[in-house]
N, C-alpha and C positions, 0 to 999 in steps of 0.2 A: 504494500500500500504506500504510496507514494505522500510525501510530507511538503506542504508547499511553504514559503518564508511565513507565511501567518499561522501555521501548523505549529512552525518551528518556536517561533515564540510565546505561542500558550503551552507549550512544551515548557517554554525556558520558566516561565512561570509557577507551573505545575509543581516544578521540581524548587524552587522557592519555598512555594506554601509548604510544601508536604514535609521538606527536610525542618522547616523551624518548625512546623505543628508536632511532629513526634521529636521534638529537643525541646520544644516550650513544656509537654506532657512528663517528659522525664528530670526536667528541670522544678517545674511544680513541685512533682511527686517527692522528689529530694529535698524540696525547701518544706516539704509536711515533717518529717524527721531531721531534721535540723534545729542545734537550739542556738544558733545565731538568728534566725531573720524574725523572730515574733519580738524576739526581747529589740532588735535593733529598730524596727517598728514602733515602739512602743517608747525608745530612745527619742526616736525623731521625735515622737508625737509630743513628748516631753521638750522638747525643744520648744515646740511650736509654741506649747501651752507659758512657758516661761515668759516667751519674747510679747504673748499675745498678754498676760496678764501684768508687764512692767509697762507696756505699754497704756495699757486702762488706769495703771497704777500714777503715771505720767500726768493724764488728761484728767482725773477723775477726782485724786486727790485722797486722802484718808482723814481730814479733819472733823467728819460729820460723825468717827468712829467713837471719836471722846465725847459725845453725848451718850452713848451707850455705858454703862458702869460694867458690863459684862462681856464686850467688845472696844473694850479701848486700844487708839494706837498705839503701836510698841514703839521706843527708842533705836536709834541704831544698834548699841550696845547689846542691848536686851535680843533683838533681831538676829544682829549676828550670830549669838549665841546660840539661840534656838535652831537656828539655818544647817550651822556647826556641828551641832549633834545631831541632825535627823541625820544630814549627807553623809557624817560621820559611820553612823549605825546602821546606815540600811548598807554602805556598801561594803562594810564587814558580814552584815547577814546575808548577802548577796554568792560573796565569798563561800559561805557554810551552806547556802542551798546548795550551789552549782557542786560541793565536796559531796555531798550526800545523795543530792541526784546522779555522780557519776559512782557511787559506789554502788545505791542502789543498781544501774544500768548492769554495772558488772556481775552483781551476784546474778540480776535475772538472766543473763548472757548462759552463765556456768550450770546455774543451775535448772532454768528451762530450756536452755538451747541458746547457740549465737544467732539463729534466723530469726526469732520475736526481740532478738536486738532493732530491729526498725518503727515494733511495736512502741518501746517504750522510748526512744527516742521520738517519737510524734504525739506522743500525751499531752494536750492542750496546754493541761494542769500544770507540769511541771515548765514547760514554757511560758505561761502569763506570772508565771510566782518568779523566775528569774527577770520577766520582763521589767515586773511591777518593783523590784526592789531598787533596777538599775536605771529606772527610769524617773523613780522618786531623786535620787542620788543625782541625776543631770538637770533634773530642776531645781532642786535645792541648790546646785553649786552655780548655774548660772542664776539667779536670782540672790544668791549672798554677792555677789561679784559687783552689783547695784549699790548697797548700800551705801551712804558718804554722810558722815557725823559733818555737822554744820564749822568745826577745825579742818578737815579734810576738804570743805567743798570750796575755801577759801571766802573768794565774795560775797559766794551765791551761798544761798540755803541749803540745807543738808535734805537727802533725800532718802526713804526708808518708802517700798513699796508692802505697804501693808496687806493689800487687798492678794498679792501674789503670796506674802507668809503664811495669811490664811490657808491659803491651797495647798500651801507646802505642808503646812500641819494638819491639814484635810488627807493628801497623801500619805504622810507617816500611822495617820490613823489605819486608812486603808491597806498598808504595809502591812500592818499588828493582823488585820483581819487574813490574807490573805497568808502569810504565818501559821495561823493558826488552822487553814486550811489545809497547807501542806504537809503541817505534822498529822493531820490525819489524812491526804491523799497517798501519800507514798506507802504505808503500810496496808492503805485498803488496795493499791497499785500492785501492789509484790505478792498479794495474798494467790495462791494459782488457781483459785474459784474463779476471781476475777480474770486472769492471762485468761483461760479458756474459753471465760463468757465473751471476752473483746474480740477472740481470734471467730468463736463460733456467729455471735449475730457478722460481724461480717459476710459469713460465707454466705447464712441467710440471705444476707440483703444484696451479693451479688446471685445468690443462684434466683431471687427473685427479679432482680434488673436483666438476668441478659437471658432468661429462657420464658417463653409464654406458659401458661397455666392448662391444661388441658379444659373446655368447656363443655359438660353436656357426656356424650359420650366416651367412651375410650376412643381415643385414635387407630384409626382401619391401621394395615401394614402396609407403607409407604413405602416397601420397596420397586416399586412398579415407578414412584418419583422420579426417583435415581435412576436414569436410564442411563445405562451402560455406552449405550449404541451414539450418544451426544459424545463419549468421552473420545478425544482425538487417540487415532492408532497409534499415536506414540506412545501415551501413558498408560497400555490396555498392559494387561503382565501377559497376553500371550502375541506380543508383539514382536515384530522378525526384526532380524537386525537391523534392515535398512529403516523400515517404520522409528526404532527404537533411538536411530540417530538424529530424527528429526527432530532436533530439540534445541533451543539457546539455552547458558545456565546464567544465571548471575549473581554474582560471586559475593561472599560477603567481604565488609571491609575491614570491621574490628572483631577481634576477640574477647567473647565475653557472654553472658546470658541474655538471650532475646525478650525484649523488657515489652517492648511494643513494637504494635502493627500496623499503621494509616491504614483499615479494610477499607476505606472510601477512597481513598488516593493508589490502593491496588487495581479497585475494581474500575474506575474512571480512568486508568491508562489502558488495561485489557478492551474497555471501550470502545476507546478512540484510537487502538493501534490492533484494532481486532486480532485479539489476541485470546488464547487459554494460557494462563498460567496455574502450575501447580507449586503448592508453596509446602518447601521442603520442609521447614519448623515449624513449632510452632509457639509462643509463649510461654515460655522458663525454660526452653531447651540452651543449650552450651553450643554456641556455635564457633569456627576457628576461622580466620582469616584465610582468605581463597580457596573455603568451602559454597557448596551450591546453595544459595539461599532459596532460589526460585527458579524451574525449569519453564520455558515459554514455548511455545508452539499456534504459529510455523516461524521457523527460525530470521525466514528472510526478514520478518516484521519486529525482530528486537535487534534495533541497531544498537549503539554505545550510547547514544542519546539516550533512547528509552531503557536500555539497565540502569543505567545513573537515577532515570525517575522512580524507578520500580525499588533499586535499593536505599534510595532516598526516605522508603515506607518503612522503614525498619529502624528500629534503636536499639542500639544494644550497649549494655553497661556492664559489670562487673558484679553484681548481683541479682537474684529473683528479687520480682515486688509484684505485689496484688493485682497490681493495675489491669492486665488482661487476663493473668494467669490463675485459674477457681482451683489449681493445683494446687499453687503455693501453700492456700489457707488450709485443703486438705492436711500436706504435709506436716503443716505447723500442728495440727493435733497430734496426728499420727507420730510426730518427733517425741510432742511431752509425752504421750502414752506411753511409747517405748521405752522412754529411761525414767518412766514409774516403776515397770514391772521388769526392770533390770535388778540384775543382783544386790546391788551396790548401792541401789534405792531401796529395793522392796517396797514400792508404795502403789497397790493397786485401788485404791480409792481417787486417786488421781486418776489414774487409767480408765475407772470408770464412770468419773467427769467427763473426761476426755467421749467415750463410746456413747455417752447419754446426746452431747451436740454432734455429733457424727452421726448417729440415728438421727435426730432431727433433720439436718442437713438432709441429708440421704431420704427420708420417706419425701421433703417437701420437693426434691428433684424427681422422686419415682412420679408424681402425677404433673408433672410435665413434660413439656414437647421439647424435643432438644434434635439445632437444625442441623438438616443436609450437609456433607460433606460437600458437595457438587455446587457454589454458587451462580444463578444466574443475572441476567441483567434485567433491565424494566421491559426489553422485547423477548424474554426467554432465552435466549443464547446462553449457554456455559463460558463463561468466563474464567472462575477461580476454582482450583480442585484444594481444597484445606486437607487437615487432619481430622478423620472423624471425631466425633464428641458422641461417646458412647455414656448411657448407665451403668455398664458391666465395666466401662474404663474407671469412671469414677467408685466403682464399689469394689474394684482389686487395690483403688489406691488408696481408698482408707479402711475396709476391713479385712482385704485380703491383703494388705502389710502388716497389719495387725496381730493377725490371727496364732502366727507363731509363736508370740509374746504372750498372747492370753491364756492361750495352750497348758502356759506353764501354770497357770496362776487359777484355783476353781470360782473366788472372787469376780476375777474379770470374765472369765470364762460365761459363768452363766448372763454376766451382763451384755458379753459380746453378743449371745443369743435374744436377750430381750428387746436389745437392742433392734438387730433384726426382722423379729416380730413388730416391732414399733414402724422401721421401711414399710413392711408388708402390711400396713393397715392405711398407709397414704398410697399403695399402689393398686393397678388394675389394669393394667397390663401381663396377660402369662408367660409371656417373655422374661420378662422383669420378676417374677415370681419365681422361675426355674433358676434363676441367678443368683437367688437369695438360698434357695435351697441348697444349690452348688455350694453357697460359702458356709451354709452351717453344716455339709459335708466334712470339706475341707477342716473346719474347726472340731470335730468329730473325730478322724483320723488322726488331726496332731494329740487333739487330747490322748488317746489313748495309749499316745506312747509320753506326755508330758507328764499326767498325772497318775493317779494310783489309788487302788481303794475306792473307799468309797467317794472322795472325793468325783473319781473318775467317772463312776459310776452315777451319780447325778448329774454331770455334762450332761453323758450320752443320752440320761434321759430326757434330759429337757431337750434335748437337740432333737428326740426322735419324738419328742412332742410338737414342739416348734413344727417338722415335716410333715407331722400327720393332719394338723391343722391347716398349711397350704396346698396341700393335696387337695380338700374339698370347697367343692364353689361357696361354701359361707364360713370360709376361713376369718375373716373380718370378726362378725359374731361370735365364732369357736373361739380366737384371742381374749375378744372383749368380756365373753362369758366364764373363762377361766377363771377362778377365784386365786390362785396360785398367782398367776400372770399379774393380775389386778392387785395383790397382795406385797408384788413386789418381790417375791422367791426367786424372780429370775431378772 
């Protein structure tokens, strides 16, 4: 397809937008875990407020103060004083937050994993309590710097912005408040009830943003959607060689994990340079420099121009982060889980925190639609071929990593199964039903060589209760009518 000089430059364009859109996303996402840019915000704003209240202070005058017996104005002396010791003590407390926020940081690092390092580097709380102490401290120090005793101002009259001390001992107040917030945020912060509730409503609230709800009926089987016969002979796996060469690749630039995707600035090139592209990663995968990020087809139509736009849709940085990837927050359970019911811990009430928002997650994914690998455009045309986004993907990644761990443990064990049973009461789909059963297989088998006794022997049998109950078409009912189930035995 032939590109004419006006082609070329919504081209040049394109590749603008798209490369700052996914560097402004990953730039964000960075400045949410960061504890420079709230508290430096909060500096500035402290700036403003100084220059805006010497200023009032100026034109306004504080004489009308001395008719109040309860609000009178202060002298210089007195002023500076005051000024002296707020700046003084907030930016010593400042000091002992920022020591205790980084200590805290470390122990959750060690002891829940280094990956919800991001978590608590982005905690609002501990950002507005560094902000708020350093930002007292920059107003107080430029509004002492005003002062001048009527010796000091020589001819003129001596100047003392009252109406600004106020504010400033208005903030020192607000300091104490805030204080005393964060001696109790940080320990309700580190408690691991909480880490799992922050890691789990997330997952929630992205498996609710990016997949539809099922409405009305079960959803028919869609495989008849996915037509095969759209997808180009190159990418078919029983493709001949010559078929199979037909391909442009494009290459990635950095090393590191694939943080984000432009999927509109993919799918808007394939477009307009009619094109299928199939895209080799996909969101938390590890990519390496002049690996294939995206095969295109038909080759004559990805020149160097259009790779450049196409790998312009990619970011990639040195860590996972949430942002596309509904993996991550998986793993982030599945990590604490695992080093609860490690030796070294022994803490399987943790792990079955952990399995309780993991069910959750899991049942409210089982009664949704989760889309096509195969994407098309607004006229039908297959454009993009992604990585499928299965339920049986997502339920190897958090209980079928699991399962091994729990194996060991008859605590987690029986909760990994009620668990389960909790999926199976948000789904209706028997697809999805046979998947669950598969896994409380699997955790059947490890049992019986982890455990022993009786212990073991209570798995198995809830597990062969668990099956016997999805076996039949009012399995929902059978769960709910269990008194055992409802009791909480499992």
């Amino acid at each position: 397809m032939a590109v004419g000089p006006a082609g070329f430059a919504a081209r040049e364009g394109t590749r603008g937008i798209d490369s700052v859109k996914t560097t402004l996303l990953r730039f964000a996402d960075g400045l949410r875990a960061s504890y420079w840019f709230l508290p430096t915000v909060m500096a500035l704003g402290a700036v403003l407020l100084a220059g805006g209240m010497i200023l009032l202070d100026t034109y306004a005058g504080s004489d009308w103060m001395d008719g109040l017996p309860w609000l009178y104005a202060a002298r210089p002396d007195g002023a500076r004083q005051v000024l002296s010791t707020v700046s003084a003590s907030m930016i010593t407390v400042a000091g002992t937050v920022f020591s205790v926020t980084i200590a805290a940081v470390v122990y959750a690092s060690g002891q829940y994993g280094p990956r919800l390092l991001s978590n608590f580097m982005s905690d609002r709380g501990n950002q507005v309590t560094l902000g708020t102490f350093i930002a007292t401290f920059v107003y107080c120090l430029l509004v002492l710097r005003t002062i001048r005793s009527a010796d000091e101002a020589g001819a003129g009259a001596g100047f003392v912005p009252n109406l600004a001390l106020l504010v400033g001992v208005a903030l020192a107040l607000c300091s104490i408040a805030v204080l005393i917030f964060f001696i109790h945020h940080v320990p309700s912060q580190l408690h691991i009830n909480s880490v799992i509730e922050d890691v789990g409503e997330k997952l929630l609230k992205e498996i609710g943003a990016r997949f539809p709800q099922f409405i009305g009926a079960p959803r028919p089987d869609d495989a008849g959607q996915d037509d095969a016969s759209r997808v180009p002979a190159t990418f078919k796996l029983d493709a001949s060689e010559a078929d199979g060469a037909r391909r442009a690749s494009v290459d990635a630039k950095r090393t590191g994990y694939l943080q984000i995707i432009d999927e509109q600035a993919i799918m808007a090139i394939a477009r307009d340079q009619d094109l299928v592209l199939r895209l080799q990663y996909q969101p938390g995968d590890f990519v390496h420099v002049g690996r294939t990020l995206v095969e295109a087809s038909p080759p004559e139509r990805c020149d160097e121009e259009t790779a450049t736009l196409v790998a312009g849709a990619f970011a990639v940085g040195s860590r996972r982060t949430a942002l596309q990837d509904l993996r991550f927050l998986v793993d982030e359970l599945v990590e604490i889980a695992a080093r609860a019911l490690s030796p070294g811990v022994n803490d399987p009430f943790t792990a079955v925190t952990c399995l309780d928002w993991l069910g959750a997650a899991l049942s409210d994914l089982a009664g949704r639609e989760l889309p096509s690998h195969l994407r098309v455009d607004e006229d039908g045309a297959l454009r993009v071929i992604t990585h499928p986004v299965t339920f049986a993907g997502f339920m190897d990644r958090g209980f079928g990593a699991l399962a091994q761990y729990c194996a060991t443990d008859m605590v987690a064990s029986l909760r990994f199964i009620r668990a389960l049973g909790e999926v199976s009461l948000g789904c209706d789909d028997p697809a999805r039903l046979r998947i669950l059963d598969d896994h409380a297989v699997k955790l059947a088998v490890l049992a019986r060589h982890g455990l022993h006794g009786c212990n073991q022997e209570r798995v198995i049998t809830r597990t062969d209760e668990l099956r016997r109950a999805l076996a039949e078409p009012d399995y929902k009912r059978r769960l709910r009518d269990s008194s055992a189930w409802l009791g909480g035995a499992a």
